[in-house]
C-alpha positions as a printed Julia matrix, in Angstrom:
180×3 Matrix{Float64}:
  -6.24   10.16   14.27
  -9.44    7.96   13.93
  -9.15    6.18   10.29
 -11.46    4.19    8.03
  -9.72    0.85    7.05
 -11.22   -0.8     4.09
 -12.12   -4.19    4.09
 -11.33   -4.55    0.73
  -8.09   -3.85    0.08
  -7.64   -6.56    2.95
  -9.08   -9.07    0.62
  -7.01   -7.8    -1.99
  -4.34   -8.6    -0.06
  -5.13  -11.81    0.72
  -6.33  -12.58   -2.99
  -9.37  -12.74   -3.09
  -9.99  -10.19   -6.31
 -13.49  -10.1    -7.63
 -14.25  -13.43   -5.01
 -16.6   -13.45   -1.91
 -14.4   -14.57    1.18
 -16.6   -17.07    2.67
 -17.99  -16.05    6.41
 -14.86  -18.07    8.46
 -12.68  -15.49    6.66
 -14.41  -12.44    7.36
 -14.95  -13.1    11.06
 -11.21  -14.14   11.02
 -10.63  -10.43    9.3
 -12.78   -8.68   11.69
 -11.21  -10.71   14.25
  -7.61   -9.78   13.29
  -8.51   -6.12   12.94
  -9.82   -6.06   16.49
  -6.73   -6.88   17.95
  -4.52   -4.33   15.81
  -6.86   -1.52   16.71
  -6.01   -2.6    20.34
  -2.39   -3.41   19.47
  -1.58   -0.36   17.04
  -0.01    2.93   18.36
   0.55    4.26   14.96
   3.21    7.13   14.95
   4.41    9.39   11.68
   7.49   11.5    11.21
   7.34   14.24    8.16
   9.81   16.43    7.03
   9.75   18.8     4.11
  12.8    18.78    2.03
  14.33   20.86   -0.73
  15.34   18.97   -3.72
  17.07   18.99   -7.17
  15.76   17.08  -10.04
  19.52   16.58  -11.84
  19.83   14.58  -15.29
  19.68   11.19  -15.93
  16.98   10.72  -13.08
  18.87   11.98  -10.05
  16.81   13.55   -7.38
  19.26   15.33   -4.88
  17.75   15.29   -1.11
  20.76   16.93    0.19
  21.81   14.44    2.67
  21.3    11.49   -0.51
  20.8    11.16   -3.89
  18.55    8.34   -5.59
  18.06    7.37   -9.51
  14.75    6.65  -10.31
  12.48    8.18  -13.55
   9.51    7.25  -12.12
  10.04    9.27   -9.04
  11.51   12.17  -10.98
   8.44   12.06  -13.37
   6.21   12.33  -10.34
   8.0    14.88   -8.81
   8.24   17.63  -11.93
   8.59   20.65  -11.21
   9.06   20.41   -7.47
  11.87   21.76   -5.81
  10.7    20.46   -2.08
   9.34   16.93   -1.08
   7.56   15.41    2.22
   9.49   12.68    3.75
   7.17   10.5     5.37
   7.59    7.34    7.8
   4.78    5.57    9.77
   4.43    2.93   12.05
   2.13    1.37   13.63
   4.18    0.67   16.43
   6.57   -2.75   17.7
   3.62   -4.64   19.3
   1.83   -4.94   16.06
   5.92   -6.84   14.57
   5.46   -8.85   18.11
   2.11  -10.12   17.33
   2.76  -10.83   13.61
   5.91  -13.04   15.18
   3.93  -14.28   17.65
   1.24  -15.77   15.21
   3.8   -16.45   12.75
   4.62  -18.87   15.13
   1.14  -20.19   16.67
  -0.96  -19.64   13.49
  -0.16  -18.78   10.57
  -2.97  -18.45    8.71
  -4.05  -15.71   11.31
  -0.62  -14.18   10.87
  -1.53  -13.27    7.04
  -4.55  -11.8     7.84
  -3.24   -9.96   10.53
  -0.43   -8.71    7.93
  -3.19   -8.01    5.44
  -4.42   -6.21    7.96
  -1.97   -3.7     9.7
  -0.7    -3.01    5.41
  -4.34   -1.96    5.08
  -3.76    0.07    8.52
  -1.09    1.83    7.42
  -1.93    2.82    4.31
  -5.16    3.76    5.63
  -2.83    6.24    7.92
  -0.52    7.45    5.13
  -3.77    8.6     3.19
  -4.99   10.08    5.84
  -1.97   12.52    6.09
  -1.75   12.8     2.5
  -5.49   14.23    3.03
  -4.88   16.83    5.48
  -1.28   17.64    3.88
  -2.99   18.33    0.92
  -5.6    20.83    2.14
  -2.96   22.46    4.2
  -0.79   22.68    0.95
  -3.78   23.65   -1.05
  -4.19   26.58    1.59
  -0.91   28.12    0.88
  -1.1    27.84   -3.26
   0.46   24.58   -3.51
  -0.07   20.88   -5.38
   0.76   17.97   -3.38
   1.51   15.37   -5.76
   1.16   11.44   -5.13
   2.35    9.54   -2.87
   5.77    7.49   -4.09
   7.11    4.81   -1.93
  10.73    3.4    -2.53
   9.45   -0.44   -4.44
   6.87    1.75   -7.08
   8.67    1.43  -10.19
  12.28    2.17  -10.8
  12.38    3.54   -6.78
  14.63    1.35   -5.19
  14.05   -0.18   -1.88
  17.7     0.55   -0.77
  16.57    3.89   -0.32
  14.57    3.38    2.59
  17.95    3.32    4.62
  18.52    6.76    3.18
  15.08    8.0     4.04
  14.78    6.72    7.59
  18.35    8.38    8.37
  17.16   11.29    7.05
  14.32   11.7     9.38
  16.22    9.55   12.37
  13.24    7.18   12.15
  15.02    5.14   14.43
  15.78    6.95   17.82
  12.61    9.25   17.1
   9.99    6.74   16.38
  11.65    3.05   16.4
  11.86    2.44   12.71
  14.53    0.26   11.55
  15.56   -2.26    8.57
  17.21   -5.3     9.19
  19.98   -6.35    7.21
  18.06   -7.81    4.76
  16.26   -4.43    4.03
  13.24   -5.66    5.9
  11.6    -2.61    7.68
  10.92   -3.28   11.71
């Protein structure tokens, strides 16, 4: 899947909101987006869920159950949800590690980067999972990541056992909750 990353939301990341990066940083951006595109092999799992919307905010996945209005607000009136993990693969970790340790002001850009790159992917499925939901009568609604809101990251654990994100595509969380 060939995707479009924008620039921009690399220099949001990096802070630089309604500023001009100066030309070091953008050849340093194009740079560091160079080596991702060589370095990425982006993967995705989905799975389509059923689910209960219970009181007090609980959404019952079957296998879990999370609290969080927010989520339950964006999910009203659905009884089935995508679950949706993406990587863009452990050589992409290995060179953010890898710079973290060399350079670190090329690590954040790279990390500015490859969130850009995956987000750029996730839209992109959102896109097509939307026409092909649209084809058979249905709304897909927004995109809701455990962090947005009341969404806890401890669900991520949940999630990623739920689609065996780790023997199917290498996604793991430390102990820590950080995702690898």
């Amino acid at each position: 899947m060939a995707v479009e990353i924008d620039r921009k939301e690399i220099f949001r990341y990096l802070g630089y909101r309604g500023k001009e990066a100066d030309l070091a940083i953008k050849e340093l951006v194009e740079s560091c987006m160079e080596e991702l595109l060589r370095t990425a092999e982006p993967r995705t799992l989905v799975g389509e869920y059923p689910i209960r919307l219970l009181e007090d905010g609980i959404i019952d996945f079957g296998s879990f159950r999370v609290k969080s209005r927010n989520l339950m607000k964006n999910l009203g009136g659905c009884d089935r949800v995508l679950l949706m993990a993406v990587t863009l693969g452990l050589d992409v970790d290995r060179l953010l590690v890898k710079y973290g340790k060399l350079q670190v002001s090329r690590a954040v850009v790279l990390q500015a980067s490859a969130a850009a790159m995956i987000e750029a992917y996730c839209n992109e499925h959102c896109r097509e999972w939307r026409q092909i939901y649209a084809e058979k009568g249905l709304y897909l609604r927004p995109r809701y990541s455990p962090g947005y809101g009341d969404f806890s990251l401890g669900c991520q654990s949940a999630i990623l056992n739920e689609l065996d994100a780790a023997k199917r595509i290498g996604i793991t969380l430390t102990d820590g909750g950080l995702m690898v």
